[in-house]
Each structure stands twice: as structure tokens, then as C-alpha cells.
Z-matrix of the N, CA and C atoms (Angstrom, degrees):
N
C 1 1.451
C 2 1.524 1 108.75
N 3 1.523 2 108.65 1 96.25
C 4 1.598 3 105.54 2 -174.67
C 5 1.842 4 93.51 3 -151.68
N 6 1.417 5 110.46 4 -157.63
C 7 1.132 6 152.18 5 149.40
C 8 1.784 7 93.08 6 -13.05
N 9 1.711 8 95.59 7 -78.85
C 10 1.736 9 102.60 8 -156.80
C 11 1.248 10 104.58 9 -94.22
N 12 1.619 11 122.44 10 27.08
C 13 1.836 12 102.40 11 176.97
C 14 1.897 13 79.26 12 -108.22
N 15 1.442 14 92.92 13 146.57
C 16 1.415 15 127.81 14 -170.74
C 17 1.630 16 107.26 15 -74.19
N 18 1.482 17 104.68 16 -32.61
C 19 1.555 18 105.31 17 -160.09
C 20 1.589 19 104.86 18 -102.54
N 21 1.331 20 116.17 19 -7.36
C 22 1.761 21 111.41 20 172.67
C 23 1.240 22 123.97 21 -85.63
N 24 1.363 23 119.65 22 172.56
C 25 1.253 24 140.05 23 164.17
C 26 1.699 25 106.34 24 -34.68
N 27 1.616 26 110.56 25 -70.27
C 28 0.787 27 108.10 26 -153.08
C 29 1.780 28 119.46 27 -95.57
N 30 1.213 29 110.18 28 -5.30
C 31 1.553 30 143.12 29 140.68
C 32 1.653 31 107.96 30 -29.69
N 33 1.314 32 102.07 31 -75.11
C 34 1.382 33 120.25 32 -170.18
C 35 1.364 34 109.78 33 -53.77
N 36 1.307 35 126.87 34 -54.77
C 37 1.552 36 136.19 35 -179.99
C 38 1.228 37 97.07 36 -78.99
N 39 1.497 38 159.27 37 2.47
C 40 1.355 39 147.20 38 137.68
C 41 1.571 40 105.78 39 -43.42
N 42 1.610 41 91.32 40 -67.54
C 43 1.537 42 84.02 41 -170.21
C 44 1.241 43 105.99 42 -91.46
N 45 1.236 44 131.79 43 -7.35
C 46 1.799 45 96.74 44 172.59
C 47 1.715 46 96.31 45 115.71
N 48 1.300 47 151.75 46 26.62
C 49 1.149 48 147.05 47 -129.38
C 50 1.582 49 96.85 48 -162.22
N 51 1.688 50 116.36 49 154.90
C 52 1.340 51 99.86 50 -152.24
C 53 1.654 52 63.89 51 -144.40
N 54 1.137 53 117.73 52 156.82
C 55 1.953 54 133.07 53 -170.23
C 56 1.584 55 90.49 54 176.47
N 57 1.723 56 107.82 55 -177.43
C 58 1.099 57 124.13 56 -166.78
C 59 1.840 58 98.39 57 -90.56
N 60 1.180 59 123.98 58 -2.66
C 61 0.844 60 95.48 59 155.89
C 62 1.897 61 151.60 60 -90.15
N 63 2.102 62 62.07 61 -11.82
C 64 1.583 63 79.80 62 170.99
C 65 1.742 64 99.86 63 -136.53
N 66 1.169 65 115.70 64 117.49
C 67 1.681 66 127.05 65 -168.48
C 68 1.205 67 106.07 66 -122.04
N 69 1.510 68 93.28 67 127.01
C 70 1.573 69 107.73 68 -175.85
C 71 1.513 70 107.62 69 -74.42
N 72 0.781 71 135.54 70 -25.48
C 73 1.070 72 136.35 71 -163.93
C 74 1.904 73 93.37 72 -74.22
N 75 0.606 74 131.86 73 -42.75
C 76 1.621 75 149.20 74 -140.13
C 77 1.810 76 94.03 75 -107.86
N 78 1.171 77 119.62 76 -23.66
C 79 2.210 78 133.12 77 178.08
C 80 1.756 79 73.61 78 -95.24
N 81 0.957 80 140.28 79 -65.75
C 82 1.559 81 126.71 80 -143.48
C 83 2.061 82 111.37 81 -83.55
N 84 1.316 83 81.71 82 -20.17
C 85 2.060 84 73.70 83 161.79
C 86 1.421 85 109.24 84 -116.01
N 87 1.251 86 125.75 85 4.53
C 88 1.761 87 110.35 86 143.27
C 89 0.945 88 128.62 87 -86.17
N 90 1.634 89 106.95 88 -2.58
C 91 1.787 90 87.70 89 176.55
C 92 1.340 91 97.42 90 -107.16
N 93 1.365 92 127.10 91 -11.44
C 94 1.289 93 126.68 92 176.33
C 95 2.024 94 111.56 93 -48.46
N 96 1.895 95 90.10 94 -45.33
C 97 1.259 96 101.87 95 -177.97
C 98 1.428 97 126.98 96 -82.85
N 99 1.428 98 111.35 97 1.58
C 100 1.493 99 126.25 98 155.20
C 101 1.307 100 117.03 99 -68.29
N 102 1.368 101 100.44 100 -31.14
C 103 1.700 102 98.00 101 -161.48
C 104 1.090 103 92.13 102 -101.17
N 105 1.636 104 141.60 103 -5.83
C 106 1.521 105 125.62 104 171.43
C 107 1.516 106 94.46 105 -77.87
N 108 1.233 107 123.73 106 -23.71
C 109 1.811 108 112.35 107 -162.38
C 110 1.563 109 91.80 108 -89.27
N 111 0.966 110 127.90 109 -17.17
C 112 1.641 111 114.57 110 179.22
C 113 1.608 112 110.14 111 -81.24
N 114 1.565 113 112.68 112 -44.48
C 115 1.462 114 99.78 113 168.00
C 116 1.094 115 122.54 114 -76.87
N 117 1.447 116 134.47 115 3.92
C 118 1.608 117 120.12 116 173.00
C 119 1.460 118 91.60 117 -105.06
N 120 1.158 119 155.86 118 26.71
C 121 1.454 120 144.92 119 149.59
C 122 1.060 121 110.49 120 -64.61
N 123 1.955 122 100.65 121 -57.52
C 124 2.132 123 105.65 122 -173.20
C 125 1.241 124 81.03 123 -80.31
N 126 1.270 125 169.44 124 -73.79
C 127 1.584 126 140.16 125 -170.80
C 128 1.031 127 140.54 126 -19.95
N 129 1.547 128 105.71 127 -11.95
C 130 1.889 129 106.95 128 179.05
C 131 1.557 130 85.75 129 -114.40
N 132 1.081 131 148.80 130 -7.77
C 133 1.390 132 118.65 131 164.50
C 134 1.136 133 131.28 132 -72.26
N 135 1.497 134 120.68 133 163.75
C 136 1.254 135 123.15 134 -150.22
C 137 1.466 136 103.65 135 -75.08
N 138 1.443 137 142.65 136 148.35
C 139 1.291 138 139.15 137 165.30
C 140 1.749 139 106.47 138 -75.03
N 141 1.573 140 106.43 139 145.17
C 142 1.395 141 92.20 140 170.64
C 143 1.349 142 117.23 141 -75.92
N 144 1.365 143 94.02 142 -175.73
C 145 1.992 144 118.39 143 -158.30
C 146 2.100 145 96.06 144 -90.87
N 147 1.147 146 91.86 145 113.42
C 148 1.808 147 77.16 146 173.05
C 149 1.186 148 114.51 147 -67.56
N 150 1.360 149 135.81 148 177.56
C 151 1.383 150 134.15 149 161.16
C 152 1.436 151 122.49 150 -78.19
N 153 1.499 152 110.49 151 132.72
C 154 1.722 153 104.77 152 176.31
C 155 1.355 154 97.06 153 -76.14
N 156 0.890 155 111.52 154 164.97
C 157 1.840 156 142.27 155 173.82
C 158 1.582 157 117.78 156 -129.63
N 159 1.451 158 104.15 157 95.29
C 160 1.550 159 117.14 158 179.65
C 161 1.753 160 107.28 159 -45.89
N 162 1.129 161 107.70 160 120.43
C 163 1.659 162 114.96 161 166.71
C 164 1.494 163 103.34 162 -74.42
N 165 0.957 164 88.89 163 165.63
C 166 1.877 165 103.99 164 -177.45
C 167 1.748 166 96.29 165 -107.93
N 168 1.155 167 107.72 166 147.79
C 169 1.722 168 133.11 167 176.19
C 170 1.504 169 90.56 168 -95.30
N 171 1.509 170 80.69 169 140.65
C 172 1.788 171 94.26 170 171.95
C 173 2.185 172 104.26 171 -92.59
């Protein structure tokens, strides 16, 4: 189980090769779901405060 076995994890990402042990399908909705948790972090912060603008009295 290294580099040159064909059927592992870590085999597979040597060369570049996508099998059941390593399924693309299965890399492409965790990172999908990484990247939803990174934009809802800066999503819960607070938006800033605009500036009021004093009206004038008649």
C-alpha cells in the first residue's frame, strides 16, 4: 500500500486516477461543502452601520 499499488487511496492520487477508492464524485461534494461553510462564516457577520444624514428643519 504505497505510491505503486493501483487500487489505493494513495496509489490513485500518485498517478492522477479516479476508482472507487477514490470517487470523484464523492472529492466534488466535499469540497462543494467546504466552500458552503466558508461563505456562511463571513455571512453571519454583522453588516456595517450606514451613515445617518441629519435632515434640515424647515
Amino acid at each position: 500500500m504505497g505510491k505503486g499499488d493501483k487500487k489505493s487511496e494513495q496509489g490513485k492520487r500518485w498517478r492522477g486516477s479516479y476508482g472507487n477508492s477514490r470517487n470523484r464524485k464523492k472529492i466534488k461534494t466535499r469540497l462543494k461543502r467546504e466552500a458552503n461553510k466558508k461563505h456562511s462564516v463571513t455571512s453571519t457577520e454583522k453588516p456595517k452601520a450606514k451613515k445617518q444624514t441629519k435632515k434640515k428643519e424647515d
